[in-house]
C-alpha positions in Angstrom: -3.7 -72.7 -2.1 -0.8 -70.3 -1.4 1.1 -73.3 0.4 0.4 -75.7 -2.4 1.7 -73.5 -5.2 4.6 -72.4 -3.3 5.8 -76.2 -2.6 4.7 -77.9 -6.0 7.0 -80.5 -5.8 5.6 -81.3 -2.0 2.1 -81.5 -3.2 1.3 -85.4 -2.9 3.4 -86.1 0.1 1.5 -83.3 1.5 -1.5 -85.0 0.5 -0.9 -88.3 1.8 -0.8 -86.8 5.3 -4.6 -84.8 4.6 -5.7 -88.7 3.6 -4.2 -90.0 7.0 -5.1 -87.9 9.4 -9.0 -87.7 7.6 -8.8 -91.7 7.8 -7.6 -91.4 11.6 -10.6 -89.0 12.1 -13.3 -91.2 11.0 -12.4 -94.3 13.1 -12.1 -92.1 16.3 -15.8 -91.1 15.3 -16.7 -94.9 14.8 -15.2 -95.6 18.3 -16.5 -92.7 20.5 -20.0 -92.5 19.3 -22.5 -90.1 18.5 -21.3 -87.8 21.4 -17.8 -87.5 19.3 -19.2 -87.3 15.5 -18.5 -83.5 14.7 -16.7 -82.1 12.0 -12.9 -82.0 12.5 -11.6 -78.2 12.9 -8.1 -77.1 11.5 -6.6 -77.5 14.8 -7.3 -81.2 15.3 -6.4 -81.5 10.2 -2.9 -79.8 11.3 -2.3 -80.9 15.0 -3.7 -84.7 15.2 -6.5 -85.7 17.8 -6.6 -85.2 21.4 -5.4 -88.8 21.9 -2.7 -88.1 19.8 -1.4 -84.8 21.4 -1.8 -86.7 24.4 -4.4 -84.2 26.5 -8.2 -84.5 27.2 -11.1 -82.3 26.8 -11.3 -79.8 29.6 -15.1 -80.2 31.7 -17.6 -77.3 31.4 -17.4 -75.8 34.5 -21.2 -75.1 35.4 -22.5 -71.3 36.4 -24.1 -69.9 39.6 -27.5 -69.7 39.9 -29.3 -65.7 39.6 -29.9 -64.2 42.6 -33.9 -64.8 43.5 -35.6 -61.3 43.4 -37.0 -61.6 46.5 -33.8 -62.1 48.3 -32.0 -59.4 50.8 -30.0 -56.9 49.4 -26.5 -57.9 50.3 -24.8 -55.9 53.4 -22.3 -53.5 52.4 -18.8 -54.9 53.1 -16.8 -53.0 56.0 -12.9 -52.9 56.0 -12.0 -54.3 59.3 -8.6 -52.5 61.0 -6.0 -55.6 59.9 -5.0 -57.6 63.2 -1.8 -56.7 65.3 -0.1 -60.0 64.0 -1.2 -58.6 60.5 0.5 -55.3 60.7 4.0 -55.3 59.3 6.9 -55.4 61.6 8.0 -52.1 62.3 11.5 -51.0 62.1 13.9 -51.8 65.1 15.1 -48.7 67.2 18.4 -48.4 66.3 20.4 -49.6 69.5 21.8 -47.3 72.4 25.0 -47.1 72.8 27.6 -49.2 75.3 28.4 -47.0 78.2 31.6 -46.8 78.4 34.1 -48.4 80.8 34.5 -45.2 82.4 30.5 -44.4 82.9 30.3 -48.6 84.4 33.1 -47.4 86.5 31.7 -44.0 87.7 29.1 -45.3 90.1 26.8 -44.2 92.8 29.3 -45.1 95.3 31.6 -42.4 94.2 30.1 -39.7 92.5 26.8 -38.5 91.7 27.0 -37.8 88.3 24.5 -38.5 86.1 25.2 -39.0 81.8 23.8 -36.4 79.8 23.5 -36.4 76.1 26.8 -35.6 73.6 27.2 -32.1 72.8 28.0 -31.4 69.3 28.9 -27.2 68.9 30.3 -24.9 66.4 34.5 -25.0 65.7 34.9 -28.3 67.5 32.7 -27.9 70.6 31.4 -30.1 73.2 32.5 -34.0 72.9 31.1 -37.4 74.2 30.4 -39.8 77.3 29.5 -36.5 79.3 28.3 -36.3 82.7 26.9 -34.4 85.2 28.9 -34.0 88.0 26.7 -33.2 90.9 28.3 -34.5 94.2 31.3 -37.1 95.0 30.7 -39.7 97.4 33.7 -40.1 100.0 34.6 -43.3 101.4 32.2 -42.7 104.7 29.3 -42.3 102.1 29.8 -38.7 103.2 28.8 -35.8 99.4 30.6 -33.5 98.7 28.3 -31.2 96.4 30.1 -29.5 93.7 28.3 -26.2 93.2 27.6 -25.9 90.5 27.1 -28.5 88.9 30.2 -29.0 86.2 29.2 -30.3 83.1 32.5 -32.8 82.4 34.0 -35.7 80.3 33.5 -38.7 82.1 37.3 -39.1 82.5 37.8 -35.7 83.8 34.9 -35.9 86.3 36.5 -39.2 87.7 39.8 -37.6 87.9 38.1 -35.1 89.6 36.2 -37.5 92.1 39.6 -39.5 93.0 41.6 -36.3 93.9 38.7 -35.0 96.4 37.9 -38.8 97.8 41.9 -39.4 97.6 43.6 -36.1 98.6 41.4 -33.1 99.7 39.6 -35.4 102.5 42.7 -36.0 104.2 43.4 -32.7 104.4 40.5 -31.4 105.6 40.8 -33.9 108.4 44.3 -32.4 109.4 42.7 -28.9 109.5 40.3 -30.0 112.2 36.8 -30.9 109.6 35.7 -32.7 107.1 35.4 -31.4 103.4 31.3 -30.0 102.9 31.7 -28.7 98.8 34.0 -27.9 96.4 33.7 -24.7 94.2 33.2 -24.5 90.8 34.5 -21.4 89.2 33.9 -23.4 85.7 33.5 -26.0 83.4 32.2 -26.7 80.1 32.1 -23.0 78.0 32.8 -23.4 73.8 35.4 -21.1 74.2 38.9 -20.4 73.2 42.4 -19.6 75.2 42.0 -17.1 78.3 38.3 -16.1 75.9 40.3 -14.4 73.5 38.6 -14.3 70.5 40.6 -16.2 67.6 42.5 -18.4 70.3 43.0 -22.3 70.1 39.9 -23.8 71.4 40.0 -24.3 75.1 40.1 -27.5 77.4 36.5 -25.9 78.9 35.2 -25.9 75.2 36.0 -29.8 75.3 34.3 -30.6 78.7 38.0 -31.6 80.1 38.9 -28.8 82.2 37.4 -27.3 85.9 38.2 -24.4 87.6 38.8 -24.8 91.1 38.6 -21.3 93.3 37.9 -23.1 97.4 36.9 -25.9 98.8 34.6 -25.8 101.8 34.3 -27.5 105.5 31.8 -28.7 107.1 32.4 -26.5 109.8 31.7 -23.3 107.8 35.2 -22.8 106.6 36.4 -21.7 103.3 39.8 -22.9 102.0 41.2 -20.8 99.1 43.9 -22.1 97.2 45.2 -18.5 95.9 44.6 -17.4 99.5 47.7 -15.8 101.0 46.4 -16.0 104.5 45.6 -19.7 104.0 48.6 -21.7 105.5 51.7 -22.2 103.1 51.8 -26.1 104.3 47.9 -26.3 102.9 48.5 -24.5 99.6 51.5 -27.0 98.8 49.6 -29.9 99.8 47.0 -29.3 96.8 49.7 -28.1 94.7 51.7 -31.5 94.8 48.1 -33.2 94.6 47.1 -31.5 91.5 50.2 -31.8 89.4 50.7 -35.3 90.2 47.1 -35.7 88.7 46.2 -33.8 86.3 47.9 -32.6 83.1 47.5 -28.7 82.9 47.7 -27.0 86.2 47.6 -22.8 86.3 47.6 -20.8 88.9 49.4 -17.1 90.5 52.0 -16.3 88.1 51.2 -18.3 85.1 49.4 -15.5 83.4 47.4 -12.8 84.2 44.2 -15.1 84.0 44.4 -17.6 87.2 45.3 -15.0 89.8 42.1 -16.1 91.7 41.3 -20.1 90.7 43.1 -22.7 89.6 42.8 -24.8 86.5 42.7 -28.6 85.9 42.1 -30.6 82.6 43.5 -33.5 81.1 44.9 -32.2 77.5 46.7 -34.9 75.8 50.3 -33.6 74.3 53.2 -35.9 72.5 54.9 -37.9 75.3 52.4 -37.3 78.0 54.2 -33.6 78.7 52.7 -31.9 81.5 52.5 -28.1 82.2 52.3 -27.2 86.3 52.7 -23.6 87.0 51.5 -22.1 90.5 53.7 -20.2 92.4 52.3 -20.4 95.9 53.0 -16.9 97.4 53.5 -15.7 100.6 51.6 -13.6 102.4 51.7 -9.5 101.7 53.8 -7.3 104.1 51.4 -5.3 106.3 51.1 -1.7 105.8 53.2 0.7 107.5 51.5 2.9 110.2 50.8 6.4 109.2 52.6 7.8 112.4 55.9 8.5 112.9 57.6 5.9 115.3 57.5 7.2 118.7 60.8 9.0 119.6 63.1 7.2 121.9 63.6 8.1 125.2 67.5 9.2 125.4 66.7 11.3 122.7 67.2 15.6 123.6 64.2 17.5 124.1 63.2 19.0 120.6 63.6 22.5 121.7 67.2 22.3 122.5 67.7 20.4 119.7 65.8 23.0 117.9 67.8 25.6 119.6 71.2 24.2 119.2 70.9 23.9 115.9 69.9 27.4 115.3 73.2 28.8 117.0 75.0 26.8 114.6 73.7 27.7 111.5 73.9 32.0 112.7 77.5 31.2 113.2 78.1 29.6 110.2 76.1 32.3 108.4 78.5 35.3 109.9 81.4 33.5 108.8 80.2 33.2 105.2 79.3 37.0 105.5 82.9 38.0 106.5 85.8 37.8 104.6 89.3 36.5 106.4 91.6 38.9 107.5 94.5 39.8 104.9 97.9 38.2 106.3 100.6 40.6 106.3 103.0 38.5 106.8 102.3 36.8 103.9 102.3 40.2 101.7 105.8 41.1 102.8 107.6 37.7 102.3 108.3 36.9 98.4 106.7 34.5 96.8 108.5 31.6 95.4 107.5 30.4 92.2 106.1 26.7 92.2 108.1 24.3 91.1 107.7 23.1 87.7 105.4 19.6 87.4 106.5 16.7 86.3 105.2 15.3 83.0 103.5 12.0 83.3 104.6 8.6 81.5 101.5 8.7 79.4 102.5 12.6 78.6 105.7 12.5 77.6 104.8 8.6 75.8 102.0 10.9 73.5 104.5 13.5 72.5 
């Protein structure tokens, strides 16, 4: 009614359309039969027939059955565990890392030295690709245990393993034995300078320093390399070794800190600068006797010596007692007076 009033002027056009699609109703009835003769709803006045909109009637879908009384009551459903190809993929382990060419380089055949994990400590601590340095393999298969075990870089513990295989076995053999162990006075400590507190942070707080006090033979030998009594020849013979090698070397003299060890590390400086200071000393003067030398044979007897020397002093004690005689001669003769003394350059200059 609403639709009609509010388009007056649309009324019998609108009307034509009702007649139409009432007209196109009643043949479709006439053509489908009984089966299709119900009254037309206000989707099919407003939206045409099903032929026209081009779509068919949807099938009744038919219903189970009711469950018979006397069936069994159904089995409660269990939750099987899901398969192992029906559990998600779990998330990948994140990758180890690559050694390093230095750890594929570092093998059996040259030192035992197993990796350990990074160390990660307080005010710059620790460091990575460490190892375990337990024993260097010489050329002849022959370890060398370090003891104990110094916990290194992997570059400083190769360093390490090249001087001993390279330099210290050599030497050995010209002392008459073969090198048994080398020892370690220290390694890896989070430490600063000398362990004074508020120093720079050490090369032993970075894993790239050892502290080398002997090294021993297989014969039962111990080499010290601050040892005076050790050959001077020997001494030398590390000390050209080591500071050839390695980039810090201290030793006697540097400080009052490496009297009795030397150190090694590998701290990087601008231009590759390297700092070798090890006096090798000499050996210490033996102590004096505490007897008197024995007295030599032409010497005199002690008591004429003794003796002797006594007559000397009484007379020289009786002449300071006694004064000298007065000269008479001397009283009687006048006495000139001096002659007057001559005035210097500089005296008579000054006046």
């Amino acid at each position: 009614m609403n639709l009609i009033a509010a388009n007056g002027h649309r009324k019998w056009a609108y009307g034509s359309h009702m007649v139409t699609a009432i007209t196109a109703l009643v043949l479709l009835g006439i053509q489908a039969g009984p089966a299709a003769a119900r009254p037309p709803s206000l989707s099919d006045l407003f939206e045409g027939p099903p032929r026209l909109r081009g779509s068919v009637h949807p099938q009744k879908i038919p219903l189970p059955q009711p469950r018979p009384a006397e069936a069994p009551a159904a089995e409660p459903s269990v939750e099987k565990p899901p398969a192992e190809s029906d559990k998600p993929a779990e998330q990948a382990a994140p990758a180890a890392p690559q050694p390093s060419a230095c750890r594929l380089a570092l093998t059996e055949e040259i030192a035992i030295a197993p990796s350990i994990p990074d160390i990660h400590g307080t005010g710059g601590c620790g460091g990575t690709d460490l190892v375990r340095l337990e024993a260097i393999v010489l050329p002849n298969k022959h370890r060398v245990a370090v003891t104990p075990a110094a916990t290194l870089r992997c570059s400083m513990a190769s360093a390490i393993a090249d001087w001993v295989r390279t330099n210290i076995a050599p030497l050995a053999e010209k002392l008459g034995s073969e090198i048994n162990g080398l020892d370690n006075f220290d390694s890896y400590e989070c430490r600063g300078f000398n362990r004074i507190p508020g120093a720079h942070l050490s090369e032993h707080g970075r894993a790239n320093a050892l502290d080398v006090r002997a090294f021993k033979l297989a014969d039962g030998r111990t080499v010290g390399l601050t040892d005076r009594t050790v050959s001077r020849e020997t001494r030398e013979s590390v000390l050209h070794s080591v500071c050839a090698r390695f980039m810090t070397v201290l030793g006697p003299d540097s400080d009052w800190y490496h009297e009795d060890h030397i150190h090694l590390d590998l701290m990087e400086r601008r231009n590759n600068y390297k700092i070798c200071q090890w006096d090798v000393l000499d050996p210490l003067p033996q102590v004096a006797p505490l007897m008197p030398a024995e007295r030599p044979d032409n010497a005199p007897p002690r008591e004429v010596a003794a003796k002797s020397d006594g007559d000397k002093g009484d007379a020289a004690k009786k002449d300071a007692a006694e004064p000298d005689a007065p000269d008479t001669q001397a009283e009687d003769k006048p006495v000139a007076d001096p002659p007057p003394a001559k005035k210097s350059a500089s005296t008579r200059r000054h006046r």
